[in-house]
C-alpha positions as CSV (number, residue, x, y, z in Angstrom):
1,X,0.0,0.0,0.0
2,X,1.4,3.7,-1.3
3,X,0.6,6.3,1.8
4,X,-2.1,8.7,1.2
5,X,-0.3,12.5,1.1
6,X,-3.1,14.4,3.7
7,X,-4.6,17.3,2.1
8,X,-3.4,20.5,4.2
9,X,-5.9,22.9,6.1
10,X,-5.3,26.2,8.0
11,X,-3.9,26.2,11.1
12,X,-5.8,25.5,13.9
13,X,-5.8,28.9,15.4
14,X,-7.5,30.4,12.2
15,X,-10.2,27.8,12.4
16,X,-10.5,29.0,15.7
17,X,-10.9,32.7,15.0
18,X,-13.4,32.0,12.0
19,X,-15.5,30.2,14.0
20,X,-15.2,32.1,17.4
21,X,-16.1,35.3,14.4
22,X,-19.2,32.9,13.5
23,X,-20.6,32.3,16.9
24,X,-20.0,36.2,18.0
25,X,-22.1,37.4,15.1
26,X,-25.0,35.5,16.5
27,X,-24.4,35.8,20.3
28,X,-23.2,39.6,21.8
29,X,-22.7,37.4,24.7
30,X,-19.4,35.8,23.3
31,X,-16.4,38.2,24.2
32,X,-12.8,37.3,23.2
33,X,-10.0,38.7,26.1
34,X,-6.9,38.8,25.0
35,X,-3.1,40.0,26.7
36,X,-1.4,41.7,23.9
37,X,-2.1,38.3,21.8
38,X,-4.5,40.0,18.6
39,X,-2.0,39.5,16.0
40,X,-0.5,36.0,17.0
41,X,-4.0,35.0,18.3
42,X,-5.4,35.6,15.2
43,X,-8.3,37.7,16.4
44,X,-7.6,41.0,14.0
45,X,-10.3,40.0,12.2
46,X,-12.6,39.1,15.2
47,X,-11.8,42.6,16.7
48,X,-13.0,44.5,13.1
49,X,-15.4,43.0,12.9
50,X,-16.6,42.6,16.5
51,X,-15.3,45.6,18.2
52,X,-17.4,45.8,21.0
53,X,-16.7,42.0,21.7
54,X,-12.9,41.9,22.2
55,X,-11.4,43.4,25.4
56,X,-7.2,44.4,25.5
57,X,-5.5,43.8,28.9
58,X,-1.8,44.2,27.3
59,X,1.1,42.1,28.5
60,X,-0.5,40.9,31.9
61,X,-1.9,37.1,31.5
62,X,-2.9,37.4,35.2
63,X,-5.5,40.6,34.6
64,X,-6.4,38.6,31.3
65,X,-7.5,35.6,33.3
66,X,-9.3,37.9,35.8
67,X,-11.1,39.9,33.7
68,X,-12.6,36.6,31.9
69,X,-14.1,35.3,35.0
70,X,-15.5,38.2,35.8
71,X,-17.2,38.3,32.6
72,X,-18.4,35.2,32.8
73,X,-19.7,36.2,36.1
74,X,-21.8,38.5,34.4
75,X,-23.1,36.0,31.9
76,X,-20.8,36.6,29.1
77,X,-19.2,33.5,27.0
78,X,-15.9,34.5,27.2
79,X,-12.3,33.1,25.8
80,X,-9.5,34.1,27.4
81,X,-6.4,34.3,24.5
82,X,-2.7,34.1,25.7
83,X,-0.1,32.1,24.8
84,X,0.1,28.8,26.5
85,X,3.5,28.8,28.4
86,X,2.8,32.2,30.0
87,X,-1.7,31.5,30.7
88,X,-0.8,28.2,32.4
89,X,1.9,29.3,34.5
90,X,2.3,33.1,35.5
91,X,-1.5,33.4,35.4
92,X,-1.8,29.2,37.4
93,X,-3.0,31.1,39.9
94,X,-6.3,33.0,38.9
95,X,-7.1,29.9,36.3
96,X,-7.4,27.7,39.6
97,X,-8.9,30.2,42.2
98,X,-11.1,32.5,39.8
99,X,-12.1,30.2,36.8
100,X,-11.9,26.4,38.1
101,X,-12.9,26.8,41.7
102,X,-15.2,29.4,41.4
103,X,-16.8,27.7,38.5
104,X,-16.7,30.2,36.3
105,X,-17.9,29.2,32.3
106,X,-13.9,30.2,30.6
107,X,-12.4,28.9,27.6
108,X,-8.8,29.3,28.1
109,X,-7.1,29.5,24.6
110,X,-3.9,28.7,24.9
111,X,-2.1,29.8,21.4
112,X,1.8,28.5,20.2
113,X,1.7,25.8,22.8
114,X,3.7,22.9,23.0
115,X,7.2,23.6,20.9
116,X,5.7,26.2,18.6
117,X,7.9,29.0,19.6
118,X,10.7,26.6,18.1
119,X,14.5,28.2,18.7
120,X,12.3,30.7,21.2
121,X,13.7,27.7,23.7
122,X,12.0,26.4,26.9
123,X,10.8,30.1,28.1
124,X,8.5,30.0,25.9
125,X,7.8,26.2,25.5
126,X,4.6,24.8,27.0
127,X,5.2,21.2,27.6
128,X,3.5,21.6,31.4
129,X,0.3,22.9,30.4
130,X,-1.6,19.4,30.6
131,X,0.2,18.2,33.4
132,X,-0.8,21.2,35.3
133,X,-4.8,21.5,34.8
134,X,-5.1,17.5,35.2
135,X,-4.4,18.3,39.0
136,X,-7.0,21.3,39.2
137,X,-10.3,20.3,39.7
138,X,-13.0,21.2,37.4
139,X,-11.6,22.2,34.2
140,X,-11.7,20.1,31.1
141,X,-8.7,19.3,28.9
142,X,-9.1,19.7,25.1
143,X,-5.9,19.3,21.9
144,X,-7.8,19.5,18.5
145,X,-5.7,17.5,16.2
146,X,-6.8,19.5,13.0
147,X,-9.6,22.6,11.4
148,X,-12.4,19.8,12.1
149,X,-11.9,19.2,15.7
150,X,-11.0,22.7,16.4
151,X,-14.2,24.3,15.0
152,X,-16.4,21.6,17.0
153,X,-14.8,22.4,20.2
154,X,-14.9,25.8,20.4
155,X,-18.9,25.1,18.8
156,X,-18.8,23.0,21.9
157,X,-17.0,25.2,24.4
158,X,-19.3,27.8,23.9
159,X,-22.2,25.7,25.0
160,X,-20.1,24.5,27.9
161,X,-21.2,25.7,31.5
162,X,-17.7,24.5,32.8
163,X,-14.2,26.1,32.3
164,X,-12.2,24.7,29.5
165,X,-8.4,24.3,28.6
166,X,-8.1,24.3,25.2
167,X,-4.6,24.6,23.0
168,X,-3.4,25.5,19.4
169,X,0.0,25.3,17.9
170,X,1.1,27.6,14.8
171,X,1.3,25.7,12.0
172,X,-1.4,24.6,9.5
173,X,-2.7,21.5,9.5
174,X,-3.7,18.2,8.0
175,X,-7.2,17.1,7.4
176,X,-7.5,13.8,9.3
177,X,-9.5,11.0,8.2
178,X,-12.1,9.5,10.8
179,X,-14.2,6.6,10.8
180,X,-17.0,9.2,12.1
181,X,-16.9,12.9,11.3
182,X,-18.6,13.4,15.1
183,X,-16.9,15.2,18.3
184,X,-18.3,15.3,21.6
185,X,-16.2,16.5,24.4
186,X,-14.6,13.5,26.2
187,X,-15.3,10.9,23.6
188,X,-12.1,10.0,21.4
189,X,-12.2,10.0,17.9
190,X,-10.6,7.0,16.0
191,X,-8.8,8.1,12.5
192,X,-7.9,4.9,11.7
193,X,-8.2,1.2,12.7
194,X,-5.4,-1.3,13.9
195,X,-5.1,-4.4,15.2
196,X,-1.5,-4.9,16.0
197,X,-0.1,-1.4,17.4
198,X,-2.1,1.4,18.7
199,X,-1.1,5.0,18.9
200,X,-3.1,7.5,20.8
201,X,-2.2,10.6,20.3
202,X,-3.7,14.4,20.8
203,X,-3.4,17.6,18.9
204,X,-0.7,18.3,16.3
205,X,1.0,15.1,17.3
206,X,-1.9,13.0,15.4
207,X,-0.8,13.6,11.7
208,X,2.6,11.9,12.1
209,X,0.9,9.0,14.1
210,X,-1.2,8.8,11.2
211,X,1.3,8.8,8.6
212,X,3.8,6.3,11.0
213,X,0.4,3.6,10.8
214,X,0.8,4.3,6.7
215,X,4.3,3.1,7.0
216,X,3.5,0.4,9.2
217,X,0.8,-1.1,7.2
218,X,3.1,-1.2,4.0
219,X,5.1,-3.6,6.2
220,X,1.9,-5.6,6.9
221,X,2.1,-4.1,10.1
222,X,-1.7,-3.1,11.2
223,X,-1.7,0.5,13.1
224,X,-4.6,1.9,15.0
225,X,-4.6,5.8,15.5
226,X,-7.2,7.5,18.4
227,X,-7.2,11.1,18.4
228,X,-7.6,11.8,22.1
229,X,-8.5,15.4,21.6
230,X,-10.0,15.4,25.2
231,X,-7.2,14.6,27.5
232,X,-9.6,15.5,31.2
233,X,-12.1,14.0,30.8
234,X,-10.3,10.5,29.6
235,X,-12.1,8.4,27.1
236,X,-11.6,5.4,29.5
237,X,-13.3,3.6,27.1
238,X,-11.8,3.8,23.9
239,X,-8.1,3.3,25.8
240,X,-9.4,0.2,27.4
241,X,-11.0,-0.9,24.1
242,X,-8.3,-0.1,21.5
243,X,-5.0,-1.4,24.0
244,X,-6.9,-4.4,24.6
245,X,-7.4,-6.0,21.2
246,X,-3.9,-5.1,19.5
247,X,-0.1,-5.9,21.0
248,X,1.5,-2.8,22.1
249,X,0.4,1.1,22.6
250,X,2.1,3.8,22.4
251,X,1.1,7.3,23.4
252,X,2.4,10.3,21.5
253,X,2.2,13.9,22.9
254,X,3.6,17.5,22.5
255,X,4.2,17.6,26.1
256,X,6.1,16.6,29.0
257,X,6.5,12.5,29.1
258,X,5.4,13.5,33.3
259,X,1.7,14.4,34.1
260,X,0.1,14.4,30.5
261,X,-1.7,12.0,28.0
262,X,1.1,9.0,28.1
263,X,0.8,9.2,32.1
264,X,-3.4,9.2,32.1
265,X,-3.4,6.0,30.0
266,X,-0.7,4.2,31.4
267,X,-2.4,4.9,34.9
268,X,-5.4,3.3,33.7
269,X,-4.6,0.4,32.0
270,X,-2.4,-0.5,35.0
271,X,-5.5,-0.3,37.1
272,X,-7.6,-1.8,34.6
273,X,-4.7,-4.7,34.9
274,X,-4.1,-4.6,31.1
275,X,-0.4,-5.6,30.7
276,X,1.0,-4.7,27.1
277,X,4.3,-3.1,25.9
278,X,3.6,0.2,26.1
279,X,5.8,3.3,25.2
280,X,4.9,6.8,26.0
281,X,6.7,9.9,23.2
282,X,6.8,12.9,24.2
283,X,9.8,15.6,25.4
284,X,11.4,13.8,27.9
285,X,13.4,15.3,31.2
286,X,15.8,17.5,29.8
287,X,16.8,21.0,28.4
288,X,14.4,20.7,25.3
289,X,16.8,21.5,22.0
290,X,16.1,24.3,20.2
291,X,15.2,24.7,16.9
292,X,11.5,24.5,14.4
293,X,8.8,22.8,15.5
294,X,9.4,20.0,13.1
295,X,13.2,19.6,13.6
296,X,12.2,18.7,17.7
297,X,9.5,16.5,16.6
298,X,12.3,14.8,14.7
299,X,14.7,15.1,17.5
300,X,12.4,13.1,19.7
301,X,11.3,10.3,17.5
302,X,7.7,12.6,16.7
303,X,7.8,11.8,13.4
304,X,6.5,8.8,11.0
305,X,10.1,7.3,10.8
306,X,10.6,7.8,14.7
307,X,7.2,6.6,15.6
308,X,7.4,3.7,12.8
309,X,10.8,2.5,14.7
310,X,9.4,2.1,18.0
311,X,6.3,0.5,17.0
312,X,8.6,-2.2,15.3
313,X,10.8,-2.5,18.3
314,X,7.9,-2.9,20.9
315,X,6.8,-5.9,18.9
């Protein structure tokens, strides 16, 4: 079998802004916050179009984070727009206390997450981001993997009555095949099935799962990929389901190899007492090297050819 080359969308952060545009035409209610973050957020055209929807804080993620709960206080949808390194960790404090405890109805964007600063360095990398809201009660945990999964979420997010974490890299994006063109927060979607390895994998780390199964099945290997978009709340199901019927898993993740999606399933199918090789990719304990996006990916084996090889050495 010849791989299928993925047609390329937009990146996810312009789906995001198209349809956060789309919603706020119907609903005054939706405002967009954001901390100096119009331009890289992608919400120029949200703000001239929807002036009286967008509220500037400047550089100051903690006021940003602030100023969204109390908006929501009064009713208002509101996303709160910041990049992810600095919203999850100078402004931890007010997204526990003021959005998750207090219940308040946020959707925390969180924009060039993951390594999408590239030779920015680990300042500005955001490989704790998961790690950190799995431990905060109350706040849900979303990675769209492409356009199709981004639009439905933020469709989704502003229905939610709960806060949301949800996170965008830079670059654009594959469109994904799925057995089901369907999203519904905390329910996996599967792109592909397998019955020898499984890879479960969330946000931009999905497309080169997908194109690693390609390989794989050209060696009459048979890959399943899960797009695990919803990382808090767990599909418990479809881990439990996919890792039990093929021979090893692997999880793959733009994060920290501590506290994120590799951790949540490995937890589970220990407790579940489902024994099978299992290997979790990610950025592991170290200085992360610098460099683009893709050249870390490729650094760390998050790549077809990294994710091919350790597929064939599990089995």
């Amino acid at each position: 079998m010849t791989a299928t080359k993925l047609d390329m969308g937009r990146a996810n952060l312009e789906e995001f802004s198209a349809t956060l545009i789309e919603l706020g035409k119907n609903d005054k209610n939706i405002i967009a916050v954001t901390s100096d973050s119009r331009g890289s957020g992608k919400l120029v055209p949200f703000g001239e179009q929807l002036p009286e929807q967008i509220v500037e804080v400047g550089i100051a993620e903690q006021n940003l984070v602030g100023v969204a709960a109390g908006l929501a206080s009064a009713q208002k949808k509101v996303f709160a727009v910041s990049p992810a390194c600095f919203l999850t960790a100078r402004s931890l404090e007010q997204a526990k206390n003021d959005v998750a405890y207090s219940n308040m109805p946020v959707t925390l964007i969180g924009i060039s997450a993951g390594v999408s600063y590239g030779a920015l360095g680990s300042t500005h990398h955001s490989l704790h981001d998961v790690a950190v809201f799995r431990a905060i009660n109350n706040i849900d945990i979303i990675v769209p993997a492409d356009n199709f999964e981004t639009r439905e979420a933020i469709k989704a997010a502003s229905e939610s009555k709960k806060p949301i974490f949800i996170k965008f890299g830079k670059k654009a994006m594959p469109i994904l095949p799925r057995l089901e063109q369907s999203f519904e927060i905390g329910k996996a979607s599967t792109i592909c099935e397998g019955s020898d390895v499984t890879f479960i994998a969330c946000g931009e780390t999905v497309a080169p799962a997908y194109e690693a199964a390609q390989t794989l099945q050209e060696k009459g290997i048979s890959a399943e990929v899960i797009s695990m978009h919803t990382i808090k709340p767990l599909d418990k199901e479809a881990v439990i389901k996919s890792a039990s019927k093929c021979k090893v898993v692997i999880t793959v993740e733009e994060h920290s190899i501590y506290g994120g999606l590799g951790e949540a399933c490995a937890s589970l199918l220990m407790q579940e007492k489902i024994y099978k090789p299992f290997k979790i990719v990610g950025l592991p304990d170290e200085e992360t090297v610098a460099g683009s996006q893709n050249e870390i990916f490729n650094h760390y084996g998050i790549s077809a050819e990294g994710l091919s090889k350790t597929a064939l050495e599990l089995l």
